[in-house]
VEXDREN-2710 file (C-alpha; in Angstrom, 1 decimal):
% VEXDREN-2710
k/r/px/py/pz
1/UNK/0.0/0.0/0.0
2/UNK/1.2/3.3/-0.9
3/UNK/1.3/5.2/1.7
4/UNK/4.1/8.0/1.3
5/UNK/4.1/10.0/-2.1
6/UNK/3.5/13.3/-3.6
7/UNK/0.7/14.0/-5.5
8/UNK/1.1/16.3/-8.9
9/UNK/-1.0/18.4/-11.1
10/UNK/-0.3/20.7/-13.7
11/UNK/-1.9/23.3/-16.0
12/UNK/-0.8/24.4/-19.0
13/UNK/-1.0/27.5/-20.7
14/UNK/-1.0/26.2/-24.2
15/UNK/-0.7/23.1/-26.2
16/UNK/3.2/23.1/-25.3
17/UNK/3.8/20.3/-22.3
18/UNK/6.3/22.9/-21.4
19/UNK/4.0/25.5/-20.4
20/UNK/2.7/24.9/-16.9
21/UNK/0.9/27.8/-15.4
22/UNK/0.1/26.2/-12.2
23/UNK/1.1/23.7/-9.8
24/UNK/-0.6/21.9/-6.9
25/UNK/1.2/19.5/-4.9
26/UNK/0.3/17.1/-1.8
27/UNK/2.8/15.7/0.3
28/UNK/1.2/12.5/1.9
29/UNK/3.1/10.7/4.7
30/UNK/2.5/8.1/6.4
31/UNK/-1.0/7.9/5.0
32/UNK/-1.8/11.6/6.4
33/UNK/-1.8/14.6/4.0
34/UNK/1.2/16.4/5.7
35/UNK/1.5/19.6/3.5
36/UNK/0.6/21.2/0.3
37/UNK/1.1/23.8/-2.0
38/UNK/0.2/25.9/-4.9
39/UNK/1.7/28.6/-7.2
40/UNK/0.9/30.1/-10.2
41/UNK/4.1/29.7/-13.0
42/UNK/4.8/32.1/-15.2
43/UNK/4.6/29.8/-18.9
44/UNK/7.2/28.8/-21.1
45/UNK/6.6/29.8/-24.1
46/UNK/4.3/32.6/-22.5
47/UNK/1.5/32.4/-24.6
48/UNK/-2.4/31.1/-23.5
49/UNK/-4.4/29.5/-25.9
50/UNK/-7.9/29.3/-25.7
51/UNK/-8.7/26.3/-25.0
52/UNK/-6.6/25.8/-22.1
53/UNK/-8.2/29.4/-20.6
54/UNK/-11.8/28.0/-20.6
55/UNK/-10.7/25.0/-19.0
56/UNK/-8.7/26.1/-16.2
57/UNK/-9.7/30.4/-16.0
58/UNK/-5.9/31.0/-15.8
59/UNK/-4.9/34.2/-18.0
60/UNK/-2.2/35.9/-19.0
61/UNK/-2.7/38.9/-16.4
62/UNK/-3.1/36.0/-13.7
63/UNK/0.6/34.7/-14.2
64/UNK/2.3/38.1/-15.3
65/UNK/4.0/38.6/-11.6
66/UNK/4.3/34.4/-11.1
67/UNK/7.6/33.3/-10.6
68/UNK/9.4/30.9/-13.6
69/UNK/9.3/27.2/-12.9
70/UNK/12.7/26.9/-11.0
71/UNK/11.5/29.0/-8.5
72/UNK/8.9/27.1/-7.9
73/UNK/10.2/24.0/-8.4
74/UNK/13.0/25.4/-5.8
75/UNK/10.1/25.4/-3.0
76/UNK/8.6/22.1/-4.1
77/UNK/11.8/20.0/-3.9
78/UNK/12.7/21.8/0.1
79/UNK/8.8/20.7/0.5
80/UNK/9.6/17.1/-0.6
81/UNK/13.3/16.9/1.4
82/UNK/11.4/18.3/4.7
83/UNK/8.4/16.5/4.1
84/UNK/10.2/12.6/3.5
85/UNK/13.9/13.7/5.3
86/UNK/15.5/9.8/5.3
87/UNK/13.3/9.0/1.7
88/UNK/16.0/9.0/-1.2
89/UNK/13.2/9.0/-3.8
90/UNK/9.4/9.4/-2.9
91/UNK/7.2/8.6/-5.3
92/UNK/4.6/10.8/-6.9
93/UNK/1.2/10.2/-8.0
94/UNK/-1.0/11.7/-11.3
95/UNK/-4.6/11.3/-12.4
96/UNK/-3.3/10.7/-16.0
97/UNK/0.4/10.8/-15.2
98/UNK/1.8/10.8/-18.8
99/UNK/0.2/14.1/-19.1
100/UNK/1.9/15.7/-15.4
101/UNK/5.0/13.4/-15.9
102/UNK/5.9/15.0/-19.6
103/UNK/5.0/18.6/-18.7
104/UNK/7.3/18.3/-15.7
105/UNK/10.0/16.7/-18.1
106/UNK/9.7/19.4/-20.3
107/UNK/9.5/22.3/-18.3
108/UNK/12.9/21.1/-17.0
109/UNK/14.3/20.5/-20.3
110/UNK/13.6/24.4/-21.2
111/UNK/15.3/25.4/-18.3
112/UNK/18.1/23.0/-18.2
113/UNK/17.6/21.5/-15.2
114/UNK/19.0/17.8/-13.8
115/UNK/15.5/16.0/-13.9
116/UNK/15.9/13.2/-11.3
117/UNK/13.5/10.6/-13.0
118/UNK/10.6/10.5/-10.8
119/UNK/8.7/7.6/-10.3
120/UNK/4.9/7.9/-11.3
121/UNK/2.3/5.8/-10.2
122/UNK/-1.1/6.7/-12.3
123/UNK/-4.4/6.9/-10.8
124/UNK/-6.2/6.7/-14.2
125/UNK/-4.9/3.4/-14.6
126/UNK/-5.5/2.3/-11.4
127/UNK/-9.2/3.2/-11.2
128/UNK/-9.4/1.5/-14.5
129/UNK/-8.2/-2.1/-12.7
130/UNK/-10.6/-1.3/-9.8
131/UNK/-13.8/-0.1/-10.8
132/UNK/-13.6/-1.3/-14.3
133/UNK/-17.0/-0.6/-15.7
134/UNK/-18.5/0.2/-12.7
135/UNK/-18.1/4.1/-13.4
136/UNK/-19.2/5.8/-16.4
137/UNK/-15.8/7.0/-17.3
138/UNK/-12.5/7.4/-14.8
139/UNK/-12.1/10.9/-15.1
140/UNK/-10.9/12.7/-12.3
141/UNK/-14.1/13.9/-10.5
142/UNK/-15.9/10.8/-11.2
143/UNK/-13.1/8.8/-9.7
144/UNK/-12.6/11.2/-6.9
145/UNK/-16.5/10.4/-5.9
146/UNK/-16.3/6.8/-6.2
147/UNK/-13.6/7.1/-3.4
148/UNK/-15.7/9.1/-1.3
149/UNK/-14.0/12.4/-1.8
150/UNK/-15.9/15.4/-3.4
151/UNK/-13.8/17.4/-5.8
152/UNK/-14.6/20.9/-6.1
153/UNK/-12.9/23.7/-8.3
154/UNK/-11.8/21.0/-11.3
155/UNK/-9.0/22.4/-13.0
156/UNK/-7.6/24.1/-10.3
157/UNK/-4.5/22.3/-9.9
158/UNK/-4.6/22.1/-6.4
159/UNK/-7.8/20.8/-5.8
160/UNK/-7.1/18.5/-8.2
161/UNK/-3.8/16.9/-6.6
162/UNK/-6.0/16.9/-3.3
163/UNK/-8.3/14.5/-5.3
164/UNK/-5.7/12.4/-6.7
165/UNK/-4.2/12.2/-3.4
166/UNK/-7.7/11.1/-2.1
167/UNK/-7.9/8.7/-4.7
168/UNK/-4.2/7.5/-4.3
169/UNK/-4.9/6.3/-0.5
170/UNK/-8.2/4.4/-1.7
171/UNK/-7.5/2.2/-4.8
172/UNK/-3.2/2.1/-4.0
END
């Protein structure tokens, strides 16, 4: 049972993976959510497209004074070494992780940073092995309520690692 990780989720500005314009995170320890944290990210490129607007509300205007992904990657990596202080590698968690996995890849590609090679476990596929038909579909929200957690604000991307988290501790 998984029971230490981190849970991810990105939005992006645009159809470039590279382009995250906000990031939620939940540090789960011993079963217990034990911190989290959210930013805005100033996009790279810095361009909004929009399709990504309507689903997520971000703008422009709303990331113009965000800080650049090594900033806040800066504060999620002291997060993850006081959070799991004797863990050499937690694991982190994605509804959909390709998606969260390559956008983090990306983003560290443009700016040239070490990535350490996380390890992903995906909570899309494993809703898919434990409902199975049972839902309707296994997106996030509809997972979220089959484990008994009630996802508001979708597309926020902290509200949406708070679900993944939720549905982490029930079907991993």
């Amino acid at each position: 049972m998984l029971r230490d990780f981190v849970a991810i989720d990105v939005e992006t500005a645009n159809e470039e993976p590279s382009s995250i314009c906000s990031l939620g995170a939940v540090f789960v320890r011993h079963g217990k959510v034990a911190d989290t944290f959210y930013s805005l990210v100033q996009p790279e490129p810095e361009y909004f497209s929009y399709f990504c607007q309507r689903v997520h509300g971000i703008t422009a205007s709303d990331t113009s004074d965000a800080p650049i992904f090594p900033k806040v990657w800066e504060e999620v990596a002291k997060r993850i070494a006081d959070t799991y202080p004797s863990a050499c590698h937690v694991p982190f968690v994605a509804h959909n992780s390709p998606f969260d996995e390559g956008c983090l890849k990306a983003v560290f590609k443009v700016y040239q940073m070490d990535y350490p090679d996380y390890l992903f476990y995906d909570t899309l596929a494993a809703s898919r092995r434990e409902f199975g038909r049972s839902l309707p579909n296994h997106q996030l929200q509809t997972v979220a309520e089959a484990c008994g957690y009630e996802l508001r604000h979708h597309h926020h991307a902290l509200a949406d690692a708070e679900a993944c988290a939720a549905i982490a501790l029930y079907v991993l």
